[in-house]
VOTITOR-102721 format. One record per atom (N, C-alpha, C, O, CB): chain; residue number from 1; residue in three letters; x, y, z. Coordinates in nm, 2 decimals. Each point is the difference from the previous one (the first is absolute). Glycine has a CB too. Layout:
N
 unit pos code      X      Y      Z
    A NUM  ALA      X      Y      Z
...
//
This chain:
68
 unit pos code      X      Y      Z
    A   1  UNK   1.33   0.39   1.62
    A   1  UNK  -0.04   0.10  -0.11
    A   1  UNK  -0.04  -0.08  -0.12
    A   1  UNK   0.07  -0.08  -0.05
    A   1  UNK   0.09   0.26   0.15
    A   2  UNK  -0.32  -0.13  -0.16
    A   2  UNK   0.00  -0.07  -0.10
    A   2  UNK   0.03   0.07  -0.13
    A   2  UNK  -0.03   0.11  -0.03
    A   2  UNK  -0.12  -0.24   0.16
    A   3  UNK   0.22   0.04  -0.22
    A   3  UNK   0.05   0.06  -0.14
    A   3  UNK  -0.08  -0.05  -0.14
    A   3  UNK  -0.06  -0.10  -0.01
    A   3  UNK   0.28   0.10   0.14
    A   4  UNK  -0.21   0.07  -0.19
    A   4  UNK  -0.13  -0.05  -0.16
    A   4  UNK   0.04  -0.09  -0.03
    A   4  UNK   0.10  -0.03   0.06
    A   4  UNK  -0.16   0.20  -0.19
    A   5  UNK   0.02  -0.22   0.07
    A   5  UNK   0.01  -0.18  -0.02
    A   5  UNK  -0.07   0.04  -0.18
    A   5  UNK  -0.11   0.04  -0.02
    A   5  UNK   0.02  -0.23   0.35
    A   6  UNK   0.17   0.17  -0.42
    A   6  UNK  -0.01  -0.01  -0.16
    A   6  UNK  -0.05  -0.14  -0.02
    A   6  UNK   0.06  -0.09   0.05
    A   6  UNK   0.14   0.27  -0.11
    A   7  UNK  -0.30  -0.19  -0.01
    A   7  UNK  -0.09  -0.14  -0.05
    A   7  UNK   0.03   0.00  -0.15
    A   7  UNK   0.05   0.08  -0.07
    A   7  UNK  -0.27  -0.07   0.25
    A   8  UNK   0.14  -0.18  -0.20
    A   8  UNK  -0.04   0.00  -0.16
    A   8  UNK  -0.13  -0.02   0.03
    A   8  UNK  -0.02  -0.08   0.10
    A   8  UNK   0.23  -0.03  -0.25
    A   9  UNK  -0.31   0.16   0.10
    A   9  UNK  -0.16  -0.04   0.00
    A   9  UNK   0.02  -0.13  -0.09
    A   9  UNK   0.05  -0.01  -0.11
    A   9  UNK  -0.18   0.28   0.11
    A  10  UNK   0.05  -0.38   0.09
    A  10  UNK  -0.05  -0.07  -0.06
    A  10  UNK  -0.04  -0.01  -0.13
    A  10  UNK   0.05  -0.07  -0.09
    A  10  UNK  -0.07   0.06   0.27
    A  11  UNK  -0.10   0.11  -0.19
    A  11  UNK  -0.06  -0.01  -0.15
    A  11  UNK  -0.14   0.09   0.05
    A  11  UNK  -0.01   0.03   0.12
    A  11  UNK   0.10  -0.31  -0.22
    A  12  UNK  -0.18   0.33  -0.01
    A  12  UNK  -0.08   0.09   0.01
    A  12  UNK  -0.16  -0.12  -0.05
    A  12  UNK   0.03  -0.09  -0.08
    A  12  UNK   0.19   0.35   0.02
    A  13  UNK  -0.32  -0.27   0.09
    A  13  UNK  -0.09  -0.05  -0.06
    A  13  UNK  -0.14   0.06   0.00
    A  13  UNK  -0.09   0.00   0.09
    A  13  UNK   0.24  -0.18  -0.05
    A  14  UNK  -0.15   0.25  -0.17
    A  14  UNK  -0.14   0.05  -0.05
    A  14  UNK  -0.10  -0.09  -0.06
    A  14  UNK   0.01  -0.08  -0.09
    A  14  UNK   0.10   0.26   0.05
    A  15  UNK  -0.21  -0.12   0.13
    A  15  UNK  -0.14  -0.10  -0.05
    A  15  UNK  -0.07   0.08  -0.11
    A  15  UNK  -0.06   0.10   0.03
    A  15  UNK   0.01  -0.19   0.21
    A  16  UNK   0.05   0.03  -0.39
    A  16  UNK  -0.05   0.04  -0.09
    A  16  UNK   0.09   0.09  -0.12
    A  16  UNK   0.12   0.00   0.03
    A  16  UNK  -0.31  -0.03   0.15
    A  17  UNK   0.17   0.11  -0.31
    A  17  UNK   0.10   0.09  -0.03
    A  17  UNK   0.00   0.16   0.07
    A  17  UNK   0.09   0.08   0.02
    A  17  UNK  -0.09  -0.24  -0.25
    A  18  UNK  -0.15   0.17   0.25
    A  18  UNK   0.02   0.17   0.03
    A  18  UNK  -0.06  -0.01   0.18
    A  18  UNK  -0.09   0.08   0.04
    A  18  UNK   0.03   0.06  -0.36
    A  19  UNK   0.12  -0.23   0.39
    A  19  UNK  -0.04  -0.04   0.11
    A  19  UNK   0.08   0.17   0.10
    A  19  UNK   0.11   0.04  -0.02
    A  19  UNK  -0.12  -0.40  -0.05
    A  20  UNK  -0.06   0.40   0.14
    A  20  UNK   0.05   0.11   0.08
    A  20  UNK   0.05  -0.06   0.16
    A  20  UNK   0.05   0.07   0.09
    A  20  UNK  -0.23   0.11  -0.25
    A  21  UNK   0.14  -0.31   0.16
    A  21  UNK   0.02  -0.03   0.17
    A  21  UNK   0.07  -0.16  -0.08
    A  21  UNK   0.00  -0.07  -0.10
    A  21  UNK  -0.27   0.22   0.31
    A  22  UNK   0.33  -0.13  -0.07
    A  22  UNK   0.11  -0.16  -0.02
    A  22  UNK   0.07  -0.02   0.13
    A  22  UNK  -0.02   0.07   0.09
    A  22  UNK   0.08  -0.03  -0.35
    A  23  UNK   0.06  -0.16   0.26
    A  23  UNK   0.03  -0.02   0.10
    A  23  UNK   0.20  -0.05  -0.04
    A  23  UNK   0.07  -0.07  -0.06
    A  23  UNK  -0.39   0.01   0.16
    A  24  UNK   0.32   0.14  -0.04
    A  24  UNK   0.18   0.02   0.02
    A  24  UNK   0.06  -0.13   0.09
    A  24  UNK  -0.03  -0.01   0.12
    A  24  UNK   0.01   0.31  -0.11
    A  25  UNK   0.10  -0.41  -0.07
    A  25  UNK   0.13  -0.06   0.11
    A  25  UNK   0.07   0.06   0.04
    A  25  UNK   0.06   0.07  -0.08
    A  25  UNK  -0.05  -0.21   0.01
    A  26  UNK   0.04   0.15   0.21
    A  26  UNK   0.11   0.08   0.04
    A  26  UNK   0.06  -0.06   0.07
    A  26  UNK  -0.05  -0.01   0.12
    A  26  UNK  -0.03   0.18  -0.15
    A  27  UNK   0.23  -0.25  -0.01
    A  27  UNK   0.07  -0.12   0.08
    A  27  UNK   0.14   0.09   0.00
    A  27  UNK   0.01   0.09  -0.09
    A  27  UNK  -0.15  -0.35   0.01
    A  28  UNK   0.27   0.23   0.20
    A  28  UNK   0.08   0.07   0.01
    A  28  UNK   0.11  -0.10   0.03
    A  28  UNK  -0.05  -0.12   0.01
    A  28  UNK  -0.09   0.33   0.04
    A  29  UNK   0.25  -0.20  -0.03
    A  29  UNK   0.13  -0.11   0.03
    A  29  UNK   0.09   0.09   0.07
    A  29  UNK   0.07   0.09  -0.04
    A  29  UNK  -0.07  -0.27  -0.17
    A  30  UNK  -0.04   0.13   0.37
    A  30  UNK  -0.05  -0.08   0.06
    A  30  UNK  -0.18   0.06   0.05
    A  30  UNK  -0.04   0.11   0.03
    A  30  UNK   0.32  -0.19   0.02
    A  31  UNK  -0.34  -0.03  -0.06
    A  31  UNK  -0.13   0.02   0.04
    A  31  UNK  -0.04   0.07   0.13
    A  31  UNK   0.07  -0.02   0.10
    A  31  UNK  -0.09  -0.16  -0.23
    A  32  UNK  -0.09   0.26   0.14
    A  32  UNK  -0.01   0.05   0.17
    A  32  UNK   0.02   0.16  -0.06
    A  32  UNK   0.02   0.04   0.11
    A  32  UNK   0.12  -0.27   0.10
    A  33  UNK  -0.14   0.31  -0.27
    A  33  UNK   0.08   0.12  -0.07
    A  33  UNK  -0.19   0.09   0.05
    A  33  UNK  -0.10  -0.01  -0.06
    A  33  UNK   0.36  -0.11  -0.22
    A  34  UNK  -0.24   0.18   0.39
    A  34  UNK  -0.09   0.09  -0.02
    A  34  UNK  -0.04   0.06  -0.14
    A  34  UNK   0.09   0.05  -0.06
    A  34  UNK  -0.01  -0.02   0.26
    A  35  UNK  -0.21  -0.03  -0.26
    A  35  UNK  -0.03   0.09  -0.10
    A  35  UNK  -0.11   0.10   0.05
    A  35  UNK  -0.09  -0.02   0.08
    A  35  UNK   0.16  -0.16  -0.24
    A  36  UNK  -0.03   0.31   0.08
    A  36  UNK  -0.10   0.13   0.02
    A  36  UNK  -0.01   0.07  -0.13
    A  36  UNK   0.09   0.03  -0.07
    A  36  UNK  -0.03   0.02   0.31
    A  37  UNK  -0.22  -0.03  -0.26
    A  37  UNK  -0.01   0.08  -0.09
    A  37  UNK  -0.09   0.16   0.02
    A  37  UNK  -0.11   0.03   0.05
    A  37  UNK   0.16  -0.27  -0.15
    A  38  UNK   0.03   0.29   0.03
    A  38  UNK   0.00   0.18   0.03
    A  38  UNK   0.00   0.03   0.17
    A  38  UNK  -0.08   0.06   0.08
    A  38  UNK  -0.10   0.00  -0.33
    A  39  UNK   0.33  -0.13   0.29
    A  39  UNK   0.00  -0.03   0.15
    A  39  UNK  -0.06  -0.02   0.11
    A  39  UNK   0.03   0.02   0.12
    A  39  UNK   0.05   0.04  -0.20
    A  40  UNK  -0.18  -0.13   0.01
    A  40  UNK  -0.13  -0.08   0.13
    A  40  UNK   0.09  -0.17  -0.05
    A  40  UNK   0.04  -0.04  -0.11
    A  40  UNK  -0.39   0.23   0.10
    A  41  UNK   0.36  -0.24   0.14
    A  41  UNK   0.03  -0.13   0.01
    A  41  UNK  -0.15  -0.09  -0.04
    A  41  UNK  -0.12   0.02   0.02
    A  41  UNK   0.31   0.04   0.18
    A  42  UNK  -0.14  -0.16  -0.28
    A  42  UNK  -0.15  -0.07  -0.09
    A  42  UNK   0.08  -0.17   0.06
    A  42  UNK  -0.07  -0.09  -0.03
    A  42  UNK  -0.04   0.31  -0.29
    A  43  UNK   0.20  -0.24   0.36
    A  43  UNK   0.03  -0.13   0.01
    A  43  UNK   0.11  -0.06   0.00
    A  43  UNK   0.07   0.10  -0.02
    A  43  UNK  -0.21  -0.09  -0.04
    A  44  UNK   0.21  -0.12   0.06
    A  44  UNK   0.10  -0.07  -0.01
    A  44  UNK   0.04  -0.09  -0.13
    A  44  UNK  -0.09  -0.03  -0.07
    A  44  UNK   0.04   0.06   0.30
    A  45  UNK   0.16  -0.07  -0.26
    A  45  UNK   0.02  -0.05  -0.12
    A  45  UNK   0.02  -0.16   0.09
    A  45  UNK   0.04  -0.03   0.11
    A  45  UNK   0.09   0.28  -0.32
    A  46  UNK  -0.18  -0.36   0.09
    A  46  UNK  -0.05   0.00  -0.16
    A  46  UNK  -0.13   0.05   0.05
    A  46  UNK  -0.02  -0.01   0.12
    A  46  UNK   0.15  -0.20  -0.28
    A  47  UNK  -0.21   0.27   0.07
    A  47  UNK  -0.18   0.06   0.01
    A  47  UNK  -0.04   0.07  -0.16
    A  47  UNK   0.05   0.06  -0.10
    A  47  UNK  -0.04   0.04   0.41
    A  48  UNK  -0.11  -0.15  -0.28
    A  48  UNK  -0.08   0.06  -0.14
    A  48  UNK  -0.06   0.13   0.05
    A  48  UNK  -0.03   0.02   0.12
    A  48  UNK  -0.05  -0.25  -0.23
    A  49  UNK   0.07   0.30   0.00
    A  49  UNK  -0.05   0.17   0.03
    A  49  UNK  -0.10   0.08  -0.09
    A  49  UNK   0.03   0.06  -0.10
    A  49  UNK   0.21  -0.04   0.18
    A  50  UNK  -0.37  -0.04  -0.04
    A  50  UNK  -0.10   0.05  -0.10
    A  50  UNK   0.02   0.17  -0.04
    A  50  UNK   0.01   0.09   0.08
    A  50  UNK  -0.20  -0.29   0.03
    A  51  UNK   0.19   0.20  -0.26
    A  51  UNK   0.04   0.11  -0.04
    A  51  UNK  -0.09   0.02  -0.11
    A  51  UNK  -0.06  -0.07  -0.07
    A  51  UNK   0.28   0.06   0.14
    A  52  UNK  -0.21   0.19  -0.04
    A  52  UNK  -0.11   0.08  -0.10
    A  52  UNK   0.07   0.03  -0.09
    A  52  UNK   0.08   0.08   0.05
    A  52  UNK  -0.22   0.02   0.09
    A  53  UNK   0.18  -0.12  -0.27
    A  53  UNK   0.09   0.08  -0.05
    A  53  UNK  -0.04   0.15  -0.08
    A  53  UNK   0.07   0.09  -0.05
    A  53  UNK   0.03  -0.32   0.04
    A  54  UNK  -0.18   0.22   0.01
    A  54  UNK  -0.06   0.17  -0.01
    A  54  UNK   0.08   0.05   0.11
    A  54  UNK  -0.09   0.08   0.03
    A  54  UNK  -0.18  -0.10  -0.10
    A  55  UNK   0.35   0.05   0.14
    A  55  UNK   0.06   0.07   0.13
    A  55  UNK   0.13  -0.06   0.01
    A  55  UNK   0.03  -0.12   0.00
    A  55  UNK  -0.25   0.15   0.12
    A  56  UNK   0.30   0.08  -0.11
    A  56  UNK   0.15  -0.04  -0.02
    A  56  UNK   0.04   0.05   0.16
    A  56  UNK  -0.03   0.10   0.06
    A  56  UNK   0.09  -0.06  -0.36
    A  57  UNK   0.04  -0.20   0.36
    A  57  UNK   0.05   0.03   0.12
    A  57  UNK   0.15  -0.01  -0.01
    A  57  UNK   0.06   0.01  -0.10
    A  57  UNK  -0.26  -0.08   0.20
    A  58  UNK   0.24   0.05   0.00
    A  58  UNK   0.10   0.02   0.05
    A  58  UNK   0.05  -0.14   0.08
    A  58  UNK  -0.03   0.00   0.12
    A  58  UNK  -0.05   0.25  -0.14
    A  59  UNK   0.15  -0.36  -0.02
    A  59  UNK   0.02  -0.10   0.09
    A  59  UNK   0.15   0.02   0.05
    A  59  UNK   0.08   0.07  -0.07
    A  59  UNK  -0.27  -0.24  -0.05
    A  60  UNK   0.23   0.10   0.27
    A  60  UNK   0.11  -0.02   0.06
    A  60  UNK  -0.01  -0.08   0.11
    A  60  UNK  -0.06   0.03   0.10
    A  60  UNK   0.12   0.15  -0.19
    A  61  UNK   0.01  -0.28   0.09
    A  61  UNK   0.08  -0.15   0.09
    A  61  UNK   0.08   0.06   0.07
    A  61  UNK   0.08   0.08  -0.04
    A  61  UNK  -0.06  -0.28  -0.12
    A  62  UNK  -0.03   0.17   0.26
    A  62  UNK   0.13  -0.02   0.12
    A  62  UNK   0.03  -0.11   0.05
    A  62  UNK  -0.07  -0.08  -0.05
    A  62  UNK   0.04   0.26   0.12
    A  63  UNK   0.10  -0.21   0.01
    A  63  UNK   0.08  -0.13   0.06
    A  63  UNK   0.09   0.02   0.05
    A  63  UNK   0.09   0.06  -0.06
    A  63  UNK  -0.14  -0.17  -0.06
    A  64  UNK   0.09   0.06   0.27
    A  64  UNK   0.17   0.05   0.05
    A  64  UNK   0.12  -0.07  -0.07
    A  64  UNK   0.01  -0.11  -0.05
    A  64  UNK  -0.10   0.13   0.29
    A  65  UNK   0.17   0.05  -0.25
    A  65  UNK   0.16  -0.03  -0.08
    A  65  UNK   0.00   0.06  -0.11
    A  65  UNK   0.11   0.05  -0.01
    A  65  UNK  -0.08  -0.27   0.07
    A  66  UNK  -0.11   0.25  -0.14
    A  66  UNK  -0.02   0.02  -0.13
    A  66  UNK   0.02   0.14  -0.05
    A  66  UNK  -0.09   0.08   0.04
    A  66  UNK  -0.05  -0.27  -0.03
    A  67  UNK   0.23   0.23  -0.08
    A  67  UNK   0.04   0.11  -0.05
    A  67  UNK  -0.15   0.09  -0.12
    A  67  UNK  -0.09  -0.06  -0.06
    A  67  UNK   0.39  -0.10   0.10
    A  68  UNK  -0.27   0.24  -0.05
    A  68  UNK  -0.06   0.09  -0.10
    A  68  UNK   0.04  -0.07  -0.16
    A  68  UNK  -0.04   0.05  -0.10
    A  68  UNK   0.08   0.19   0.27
//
């Protein structure tokens, strides 16, 4: 059974000041943490994640063992 897996985001990096697209770090401890956003699976951790930010989602990690 897999359980949420709570992260620290790396860090956020915007290209420019009023940049609308950019690219998200998303690293987890322990690595391997399913990530999905607005519950479509987009990848595995560590990965970078091109983002619109004009559009607000929804992210969540899983990984076995790992509590809520």
């Amino acid at each position: 059974m897999k359980k949420i897996l709570f992260i620290m985001m790396a860090g956020m990096l915007l290209v420019g000041c009023v940049a609308k697209k950019g690219k998200i770090d998303i690293v987890s401890d322990p690595p391997g943490a399913t990530v999905y956003m607005d519950s479509i699976k987009v990848g595995v951790t560590p990965m970078t994640y091109n983002y619109n930010f004009e559009v607000s989602k929804t992210m969540r990690l899983e990984i076995n063992g790992y509590h809520p």
